[in-house]
C-alpha angles and dihedrals in degrees: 000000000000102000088046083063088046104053091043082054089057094039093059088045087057097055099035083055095053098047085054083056095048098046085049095052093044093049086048092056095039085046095050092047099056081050094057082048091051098046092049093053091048084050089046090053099045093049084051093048090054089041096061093034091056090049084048096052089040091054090046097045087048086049094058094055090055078061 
C-alpha cells in the first residue's frame, strides 16, 4: 500500500505543478496583451500630437505670409 501513497503523492505534485504552468502562461499572455494595447494608444497619441503640431505650424506659417 505504500507505493500506492506514494504514487497518489506524485500524482497531486504533478498537477499542482501544472496548474501553476498553466496560471504563468496565462498571466504572460493576459500581461502582453495589455502591453500591445498600451503601445497602440501611445502610438495613437503621438500621431495625434504631430497631427495637431503640423496643422499649427501650417496655420502660423499661413498667418506670416498675411504680414
Amino acid at each position: 500500500m505504500r507505493s500506492a501513497s506514494r504514487h497518489m503523492s506524485r500524482v497531486g505534485v504533478l498537477a499542482v505543478c501544472g496548474l501553476l504552468l498553466v496560471g504563468a502562461l496565462t498571466g504572460c499572455s493576459t500581461t502582453q496583451e495589455k502591453a500591445a494595447r498600451q503601445q497602440a494608444r501611445a502610438k495613437h497619441i503621438l500621431e495625434a500630437r504631430e497631427k495637431r503640431q503640423d496643422r499649427r505650424s501650417k496655420s502660423h506659417d499661413h498667418g506670416s505670409d498675411k504680414r
